[in-house]
C-alpha positions in Angstrom: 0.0 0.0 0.0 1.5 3.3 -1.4 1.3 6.3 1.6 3.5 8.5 0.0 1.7 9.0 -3.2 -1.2 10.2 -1.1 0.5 12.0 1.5 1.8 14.2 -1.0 -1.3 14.6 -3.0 -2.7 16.1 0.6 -0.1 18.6 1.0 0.2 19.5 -2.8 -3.6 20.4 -2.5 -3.6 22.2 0.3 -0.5 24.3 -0.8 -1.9 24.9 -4.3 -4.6 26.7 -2.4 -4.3 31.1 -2.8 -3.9 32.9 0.3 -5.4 36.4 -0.3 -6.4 38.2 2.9 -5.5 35.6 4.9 -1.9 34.8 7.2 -1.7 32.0 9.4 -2.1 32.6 13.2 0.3 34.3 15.2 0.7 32.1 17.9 0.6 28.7 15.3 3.3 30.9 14.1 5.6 30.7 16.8 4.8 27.5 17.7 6.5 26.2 14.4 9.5 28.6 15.0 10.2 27.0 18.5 9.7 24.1 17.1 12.4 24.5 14.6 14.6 25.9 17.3 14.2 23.5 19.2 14.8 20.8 16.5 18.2 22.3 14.8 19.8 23.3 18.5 18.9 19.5 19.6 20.4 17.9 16.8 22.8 20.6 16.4 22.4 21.5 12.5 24.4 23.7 10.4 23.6 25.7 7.6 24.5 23.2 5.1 21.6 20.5 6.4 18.8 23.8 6.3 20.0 23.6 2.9 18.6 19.6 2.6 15.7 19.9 5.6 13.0 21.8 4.9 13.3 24.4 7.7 14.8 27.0 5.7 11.9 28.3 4.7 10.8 28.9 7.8 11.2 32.5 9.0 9.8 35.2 11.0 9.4 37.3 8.0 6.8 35.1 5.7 3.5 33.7 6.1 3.5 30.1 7.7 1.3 28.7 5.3 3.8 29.1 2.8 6.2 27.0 4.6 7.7 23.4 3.0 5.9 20.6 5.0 2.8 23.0 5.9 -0.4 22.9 5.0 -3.5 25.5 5.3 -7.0 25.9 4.8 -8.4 28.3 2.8 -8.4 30.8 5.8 -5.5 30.1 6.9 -5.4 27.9 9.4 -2.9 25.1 10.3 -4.4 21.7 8.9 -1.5 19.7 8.1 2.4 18.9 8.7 4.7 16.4 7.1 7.5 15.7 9.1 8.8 12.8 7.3 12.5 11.3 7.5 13.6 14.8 8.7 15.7 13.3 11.3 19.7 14.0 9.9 21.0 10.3 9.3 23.7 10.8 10.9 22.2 11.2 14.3 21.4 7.8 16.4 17.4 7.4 17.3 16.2 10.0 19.4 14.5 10.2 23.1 13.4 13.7 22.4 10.4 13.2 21.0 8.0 14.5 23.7 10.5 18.2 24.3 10.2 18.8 20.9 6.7 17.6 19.7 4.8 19.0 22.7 4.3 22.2 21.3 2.9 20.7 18.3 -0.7 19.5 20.0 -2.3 23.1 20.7 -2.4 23.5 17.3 -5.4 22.0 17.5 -6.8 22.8 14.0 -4.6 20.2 12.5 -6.4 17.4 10.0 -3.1 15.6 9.1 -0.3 15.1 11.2 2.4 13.0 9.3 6.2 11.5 11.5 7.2 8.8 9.7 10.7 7.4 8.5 12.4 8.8 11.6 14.2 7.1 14.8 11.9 8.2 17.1 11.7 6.7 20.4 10.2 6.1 23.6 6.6 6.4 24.6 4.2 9.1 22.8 2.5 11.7 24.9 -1.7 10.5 24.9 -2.5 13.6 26.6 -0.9 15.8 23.4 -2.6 13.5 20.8 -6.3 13.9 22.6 -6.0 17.4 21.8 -6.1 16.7 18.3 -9.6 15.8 17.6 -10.2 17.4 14.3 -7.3 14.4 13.1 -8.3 12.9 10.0 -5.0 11.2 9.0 -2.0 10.2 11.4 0.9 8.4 10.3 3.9 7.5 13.0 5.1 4.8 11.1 8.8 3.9 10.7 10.3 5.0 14.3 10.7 3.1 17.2 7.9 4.4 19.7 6.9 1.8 22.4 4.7 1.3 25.1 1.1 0.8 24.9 -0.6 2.6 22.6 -2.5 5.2 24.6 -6.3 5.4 24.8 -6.6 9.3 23.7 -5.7 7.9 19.8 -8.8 5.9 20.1 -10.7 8.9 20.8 -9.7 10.5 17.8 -13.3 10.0 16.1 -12.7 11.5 13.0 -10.0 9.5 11.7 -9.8 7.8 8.2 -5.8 6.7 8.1 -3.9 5.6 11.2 -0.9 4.0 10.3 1.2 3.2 13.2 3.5 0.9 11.7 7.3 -0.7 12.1 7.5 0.6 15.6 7.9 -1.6 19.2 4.3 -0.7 20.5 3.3 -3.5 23.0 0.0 -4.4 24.9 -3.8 -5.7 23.6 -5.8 -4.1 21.9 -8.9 -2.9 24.3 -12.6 -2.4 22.9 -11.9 1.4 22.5 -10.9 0.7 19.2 -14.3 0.7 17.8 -14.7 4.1 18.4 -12.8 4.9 15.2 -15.6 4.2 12.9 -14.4 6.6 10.5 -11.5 4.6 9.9 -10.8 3.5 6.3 -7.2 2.6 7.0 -5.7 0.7 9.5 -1.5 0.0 9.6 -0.5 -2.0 13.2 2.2 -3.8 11.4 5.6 -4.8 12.7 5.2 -4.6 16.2 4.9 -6.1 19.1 0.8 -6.7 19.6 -0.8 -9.3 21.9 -4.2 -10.4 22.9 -6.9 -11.1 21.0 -8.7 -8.6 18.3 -11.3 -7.2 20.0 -15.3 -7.7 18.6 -15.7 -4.4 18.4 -13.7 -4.2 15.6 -16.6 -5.1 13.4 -17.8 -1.2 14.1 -15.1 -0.4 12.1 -17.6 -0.4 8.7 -15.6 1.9 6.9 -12.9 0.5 7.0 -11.1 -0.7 3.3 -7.2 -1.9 4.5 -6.4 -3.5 7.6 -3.0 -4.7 8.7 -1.7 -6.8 11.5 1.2 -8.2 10.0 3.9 -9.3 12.3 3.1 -9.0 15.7 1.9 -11.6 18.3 -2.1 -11.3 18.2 -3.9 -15.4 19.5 -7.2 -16.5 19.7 -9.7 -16.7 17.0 -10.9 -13.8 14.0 -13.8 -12.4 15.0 -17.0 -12.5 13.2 -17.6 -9.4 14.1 -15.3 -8.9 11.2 -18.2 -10.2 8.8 -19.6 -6.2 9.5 -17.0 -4.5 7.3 -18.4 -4.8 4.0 -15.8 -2.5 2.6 -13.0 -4.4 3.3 -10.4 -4.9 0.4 -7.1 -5.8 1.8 -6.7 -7.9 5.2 -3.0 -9.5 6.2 -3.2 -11.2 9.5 0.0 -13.0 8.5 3.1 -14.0 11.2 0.9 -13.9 14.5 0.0 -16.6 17.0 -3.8 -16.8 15.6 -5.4 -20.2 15.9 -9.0 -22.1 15.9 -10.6 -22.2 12.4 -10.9 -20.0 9.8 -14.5 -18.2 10.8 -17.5 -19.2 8.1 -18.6 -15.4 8.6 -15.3 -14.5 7.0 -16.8 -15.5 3.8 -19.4 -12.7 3.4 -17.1 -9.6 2.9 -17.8 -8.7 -0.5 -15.6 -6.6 -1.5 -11.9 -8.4 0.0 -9.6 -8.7 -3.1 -6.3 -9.6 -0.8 -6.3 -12.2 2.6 -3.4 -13.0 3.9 -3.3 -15.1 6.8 0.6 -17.5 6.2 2.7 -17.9 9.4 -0.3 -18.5 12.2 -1.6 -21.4 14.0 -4.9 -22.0 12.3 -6.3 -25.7 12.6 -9.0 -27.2 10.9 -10.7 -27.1 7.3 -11.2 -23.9 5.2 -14.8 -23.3 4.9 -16.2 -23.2 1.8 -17.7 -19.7 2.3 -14.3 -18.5 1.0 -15.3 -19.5 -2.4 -17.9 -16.9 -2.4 -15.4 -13.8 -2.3 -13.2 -11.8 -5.1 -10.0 -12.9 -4.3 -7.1 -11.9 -6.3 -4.8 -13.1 -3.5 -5.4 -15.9 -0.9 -2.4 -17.0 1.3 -1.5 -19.7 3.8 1.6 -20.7 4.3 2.9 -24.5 4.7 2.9 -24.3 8.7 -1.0 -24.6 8.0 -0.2 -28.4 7.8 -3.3 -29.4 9.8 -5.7 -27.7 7.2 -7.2 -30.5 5.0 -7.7 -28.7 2.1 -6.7 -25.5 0.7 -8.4 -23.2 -1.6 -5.7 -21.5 -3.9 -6.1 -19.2 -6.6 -5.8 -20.8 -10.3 -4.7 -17.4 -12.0 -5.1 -18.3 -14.8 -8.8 -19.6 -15.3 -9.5 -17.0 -13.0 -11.1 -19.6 -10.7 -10.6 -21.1 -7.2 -9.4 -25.1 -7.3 -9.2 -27.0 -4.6 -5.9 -28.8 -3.4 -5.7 -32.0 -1.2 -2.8 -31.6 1.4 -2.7 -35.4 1.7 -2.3 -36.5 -1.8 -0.7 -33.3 -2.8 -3.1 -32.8 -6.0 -5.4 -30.5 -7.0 -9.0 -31.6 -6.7 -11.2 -31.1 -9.8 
């Protein structure tokens, strides 16, 4: 799944937009300029990496909303930041993220808040992100945050893209994630995840991509999962999920991609799975207890079925 593509189309919109008799808020103002301080005398930055980070255009002197990495609404306010991979490589991961980022949440106006490909670490502030409840898109993929992940991002109603991905977060996941029924997007890949997926995940009806690739989730797939009619792309792969395959999984109408290789799943595919739209449908060989698998003939277009005993496909 492509972020970047879209991130950019977010922020090239919401730059192309003309700022007449508009500027951006004072105080948002000065918000960003300590935050830039505070960035470059941290990491202790020269004038040779403004010229390759994107601070340089940020000065006193011009109007905020025509800052690299910022974007604004139509009147001016704050609604977006980008601050991907502008950690210097150079620099080890840093423990700074809740000095420097603090600031950050009273800018409450803010719709997309983008800090991937850095090397983040340590725990993120809950308190900052419940401020944020006008959030439509958060990505903190690609850093090394741990801890739980705290309650307050749950509460963030509007969201449609939270991708919180290749990090070290730890814990279950508690009920309070179907609260985000906005959600169309969900990334929890690569981390450390336990527990069970909660059934209120099936209030999630919105919801189009959902990730839970490596990380060590048990227990059944909720049926409650049958709710999300819009679901196109599921990868439950490299977990610790076992019991059967659910029937119910088979009435998502939409689902072009499951992936479910690397678990502990027992017992016989049900035939339910016939009924969707696959383009991709994977189990890997640890699945030696399923009888039969269902793969993909690619080129009829057409499910076959293939016996595990006799190690033939089935006509």
């Amino acid at each position: 799944m492509a972020t970047i593509p879209l991130l950019l189309f977010f922020f090239l919109l919401l730059n192309s937009i003309s700022i007449t008799s508009f500027s951006c808020p004072l105080h948002h103002k000065q918000i960003l300029l300590n935050f830039k301080s505070n960035f470059t005398t941290t990491f202790n930055l020269n004038q040779s990496d403004y010229d390759y980070y994107p601070f340089n255009s940020w000065s006193n002197n011009s109007d905020c909303c025509s800052w690299y990495r910022v974007g604004c609404s139509e009147t001016s306010t704050i609604t977006g930041l980008d601050f991907t991979d502008i950690m210097p490589s150079y620099h080890y991961p840093a423990s700074v993220f809740f000095d420097i980022f603090t600031p950050l949440f009273h800018i409450r106006s803010l719709e997309q808040l983008v800090i991937s490909h850095n090397r983040f670490v340590g725990e993120i502030p809950g308190d900052g992100f419940g401020n944020l409840t006008q959030l439509v898109y958060l990505d903190l993929s690609w850093n090394n945050f741990n801890g739980s992940i705290p309650y307050q991002i749950f509460r963030l109603t509007n969201l449609r893209h939270l991708d919180m991905s290749f990090n070290s977060f730890e814990g279950n996941l508690g009920p309070e994630l179907g609260k985000l029924q906005n959600l169309e997007r969900l990334d929890l890949s690569m981390n450390y995840l336990t527990g069970s997926i909660p059934e209120e995940i099936g209030n999630l009806t919105k919801l189009r991509s959902f990730n839970l690739q490596d990380n060590f989730f048990s227990g059944g797939i909720p049926c409650s999962i049958a709710n999300m009619k819009d679901l196109e792309y599921v990868d439950f792969s490299r977990n610790s999920f076992s019991m059967k395959i659910p029937t119910c999984i088979g009435r998502l109408p939409n689902i072009t991609m499951l992936v479910l290789n690397n678990n502990q799943l027992t017992g016989l595919i049900p035939s339910s799975i016939q009924n969707l739209s696959l383009s991709v449908f994977y189990l890997s060989r640890k699945c030696i207890e399923l009888e039969v698998l269902i793969k993909l003939d690619t080129y009829n277009d057409s499910f076959r079925k293939f016996d595990t005993y006799n190690g033939k496909f089935i006509s």
